[in-house]
C-alpha positions in Angstrom: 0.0 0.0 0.0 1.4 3.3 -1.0 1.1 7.0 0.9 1.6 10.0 -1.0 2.8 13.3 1.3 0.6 16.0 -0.2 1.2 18.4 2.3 3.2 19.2 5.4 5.6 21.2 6.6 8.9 19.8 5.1 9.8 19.2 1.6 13.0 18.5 -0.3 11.4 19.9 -3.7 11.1 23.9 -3.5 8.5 23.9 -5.9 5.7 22.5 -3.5 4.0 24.3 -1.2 4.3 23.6 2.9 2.1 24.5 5.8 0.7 23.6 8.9 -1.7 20.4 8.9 -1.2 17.3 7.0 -2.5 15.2 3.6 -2.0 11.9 3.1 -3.6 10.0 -0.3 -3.5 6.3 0.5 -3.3 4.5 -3.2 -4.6 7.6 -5.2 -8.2 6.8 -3.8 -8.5 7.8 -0.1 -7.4 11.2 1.3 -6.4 11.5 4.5 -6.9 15.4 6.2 -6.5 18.4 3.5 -3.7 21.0 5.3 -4.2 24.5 6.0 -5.1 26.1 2.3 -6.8 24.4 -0.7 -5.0 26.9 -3.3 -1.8 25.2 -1.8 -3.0 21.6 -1.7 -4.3 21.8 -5.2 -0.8 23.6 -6.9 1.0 20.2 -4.9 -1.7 17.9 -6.5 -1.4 19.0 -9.9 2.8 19.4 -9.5 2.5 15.5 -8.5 -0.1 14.8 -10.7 -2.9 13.3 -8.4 -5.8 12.6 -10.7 -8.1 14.3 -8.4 -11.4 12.1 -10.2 -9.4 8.7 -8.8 -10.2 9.9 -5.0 -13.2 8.5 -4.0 -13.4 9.7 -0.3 -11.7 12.2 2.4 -10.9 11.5 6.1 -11.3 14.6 8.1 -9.3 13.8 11.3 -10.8 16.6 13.5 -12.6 20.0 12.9 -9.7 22.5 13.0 -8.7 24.7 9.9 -5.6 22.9 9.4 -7.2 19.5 8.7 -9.9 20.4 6.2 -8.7 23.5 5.3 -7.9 22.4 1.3 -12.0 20.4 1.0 -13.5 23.0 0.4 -11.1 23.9 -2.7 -11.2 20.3 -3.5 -14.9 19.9 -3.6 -15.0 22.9 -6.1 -13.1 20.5 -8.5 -15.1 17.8 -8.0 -18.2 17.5 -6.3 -19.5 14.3 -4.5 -16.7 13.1 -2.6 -17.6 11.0 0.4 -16.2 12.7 4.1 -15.6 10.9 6.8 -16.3 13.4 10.0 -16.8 12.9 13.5 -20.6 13.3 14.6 -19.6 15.8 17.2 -17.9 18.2 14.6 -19.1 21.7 14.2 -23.0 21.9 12.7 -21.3 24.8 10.7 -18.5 22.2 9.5 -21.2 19.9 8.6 -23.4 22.2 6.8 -20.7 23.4 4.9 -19.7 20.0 3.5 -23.3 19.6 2.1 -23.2 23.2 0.8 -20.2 21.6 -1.0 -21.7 19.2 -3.0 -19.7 16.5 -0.5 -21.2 13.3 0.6 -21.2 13.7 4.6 -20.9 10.5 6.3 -20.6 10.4 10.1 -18.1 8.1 11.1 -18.9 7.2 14.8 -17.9 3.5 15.3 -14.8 1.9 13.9 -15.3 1.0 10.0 -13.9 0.0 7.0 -13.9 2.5 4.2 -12.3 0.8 1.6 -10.7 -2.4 1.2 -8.1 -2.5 4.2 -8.1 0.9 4.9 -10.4 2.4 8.3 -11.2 4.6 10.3 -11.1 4.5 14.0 -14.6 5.8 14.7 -14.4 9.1 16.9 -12.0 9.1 19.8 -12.9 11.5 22.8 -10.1 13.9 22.9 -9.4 17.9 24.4 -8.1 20.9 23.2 -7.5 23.8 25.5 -10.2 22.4 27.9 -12.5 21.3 25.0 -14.0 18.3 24.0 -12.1 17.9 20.7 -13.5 14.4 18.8 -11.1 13.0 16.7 -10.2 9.9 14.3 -7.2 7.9 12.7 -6.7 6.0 10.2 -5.8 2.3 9.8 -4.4 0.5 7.1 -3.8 -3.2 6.9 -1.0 -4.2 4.9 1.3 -7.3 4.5 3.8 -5.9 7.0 1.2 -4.9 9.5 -1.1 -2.0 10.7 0.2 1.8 9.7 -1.8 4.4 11.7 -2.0 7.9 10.5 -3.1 10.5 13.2 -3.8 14.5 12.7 -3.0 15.7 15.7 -3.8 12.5 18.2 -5.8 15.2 20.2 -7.3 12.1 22.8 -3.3 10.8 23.2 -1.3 9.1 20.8 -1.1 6.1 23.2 -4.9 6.2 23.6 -5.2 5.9 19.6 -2.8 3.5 19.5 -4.4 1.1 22.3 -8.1 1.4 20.6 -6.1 0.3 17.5 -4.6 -2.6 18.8 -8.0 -3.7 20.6 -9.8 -3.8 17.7 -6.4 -5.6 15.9 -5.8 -8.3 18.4 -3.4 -10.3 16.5 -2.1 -7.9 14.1 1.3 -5.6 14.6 1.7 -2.1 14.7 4.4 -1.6 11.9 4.2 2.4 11.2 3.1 5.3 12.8 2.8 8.8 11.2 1.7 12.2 11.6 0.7 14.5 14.5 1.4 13.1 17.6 0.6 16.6 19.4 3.7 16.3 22.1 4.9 19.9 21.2 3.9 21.3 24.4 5.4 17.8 26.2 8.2 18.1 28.4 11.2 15.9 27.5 10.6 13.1 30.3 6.9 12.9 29.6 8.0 12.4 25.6 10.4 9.7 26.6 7.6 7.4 28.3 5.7 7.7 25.2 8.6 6.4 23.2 9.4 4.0 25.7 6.0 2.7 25.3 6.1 2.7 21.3 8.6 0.3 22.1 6.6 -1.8 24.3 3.9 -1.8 22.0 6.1 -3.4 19.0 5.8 -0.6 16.5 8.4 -1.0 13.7 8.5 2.6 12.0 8.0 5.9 13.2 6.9 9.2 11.4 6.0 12.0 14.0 5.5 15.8 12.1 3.4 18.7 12.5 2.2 19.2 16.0 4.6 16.7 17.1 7.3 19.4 17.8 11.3 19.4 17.5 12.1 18.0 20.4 10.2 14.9 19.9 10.8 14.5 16.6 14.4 14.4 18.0 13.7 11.8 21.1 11.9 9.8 18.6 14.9 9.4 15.8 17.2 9.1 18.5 15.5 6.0 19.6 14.6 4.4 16.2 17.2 5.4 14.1 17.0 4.1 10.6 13.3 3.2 11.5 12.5 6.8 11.8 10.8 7.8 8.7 11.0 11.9 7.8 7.2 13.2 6.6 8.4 14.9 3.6 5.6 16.8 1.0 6.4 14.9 -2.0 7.3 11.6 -0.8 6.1 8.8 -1.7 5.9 5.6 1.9 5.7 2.1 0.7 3.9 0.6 3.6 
């Protein structure tokens, strides 16, 4: 299974556009979160060439700017797309998508959207003293689960463990995208590691709201199994 890096905020080609937030498209047909700015997600899109009319649905991993702020954009090219939101997103977010032309579906339980690729159902989270509801997504693959988070807003261990309930017999082998630990202090980012360990995960690939310093805790401690989220990259998973 393949994972194209349609936006973040690192590249190695200077003609794509970073930001804050994340995109993932899962075997040109599932898109995972949409960045911060559809103008910008669109120019990377076309520079890659993603055939927009091969994407068949969009996982929205929580309701902040950063994760859906390239749908609207992208529903403008092509209407109809199914989105996978959180039943306790905003009622503005929601009325928005069906303004849209999009296909809302409510993703409350864990589900399978396509062949071997899910979504975890909405996780309880908090953000600043908010209720923040948020979902991952799973893919099963020969080597073993990959879990993609936006900004793991409930814990990235709490993901992580609903993952592996659901997975009983099935390994963790990668984990990517915002693990939220950039307000973490170094000790508190250690024990998480520590207990990436303990958990079995093979690969690693912490960005966005992860922060530097545990970025840095985490490549320390997986060396060649860390895996840098790069716009333009293309992960073989």
């Amino acid at each position: 299974m393949q994972i194209k890096i349609l936006f973040g905020k690192d590249t190695q080609d200077k003609n794509l556009r970073t930001g804050w937030g994340v995109s993932f498209l899962i075997d040109d047909k599932i898109l995972f979160d949409t960045g911060e700015k559809g103008e910008w997600l669109l120019e990377n899109m076309h520079i890659l060439g993603v055939d927009i009319n091969k994407i068949k649905g969009v996982i929205i991993s929580h309701d902040h700017w950063d994760h859906w702020g390239g749908l609207w954009d992208l529903l403008t090219q092509k209407a109809g797309f199914k989105v996978y939101a959180c039943p306790r997103f905003s009622k503005e977010f929601k009325e928005k998508v069906e303004k849209s032309k999009g296909e809302l579906i409510e993703a409350e339980k864990f589900k399978e959207i396509a062949p071997s690729i899910y979504t975890t159902g909405e996780i309880p989270g908090a953000y600043h003293g908010r209720y923040m509801a948020e979902q991952a997504m799973v893919l099963k693959t020969n080597n073993g689960l990959t879990v993609t988070t936006g900004c793991a807003h409930p814990g990235i261990l709490k993901i992580l463990e609903k993952v592996k309930a659901k997975f009983l017999s099935e390994p963790i082998y990668f984990v990517l995208g915002g693990f939220h630990l950039i307000e973490q202090d170094k000790r508190a980012i250690e024990i998480i590691v520590e207990n990436f360990k303990r958990m079995g995960i093979i690969k690693v690939g912490p960005t966005h709201c992860s922060g530097p310093q545990a970025e840095e805790i985490f490549k320390k401690i997986y060396q060649d199994n860390f895996v840098e989220i790069k716009t333009g990259e293309v992960l073989e998973v």
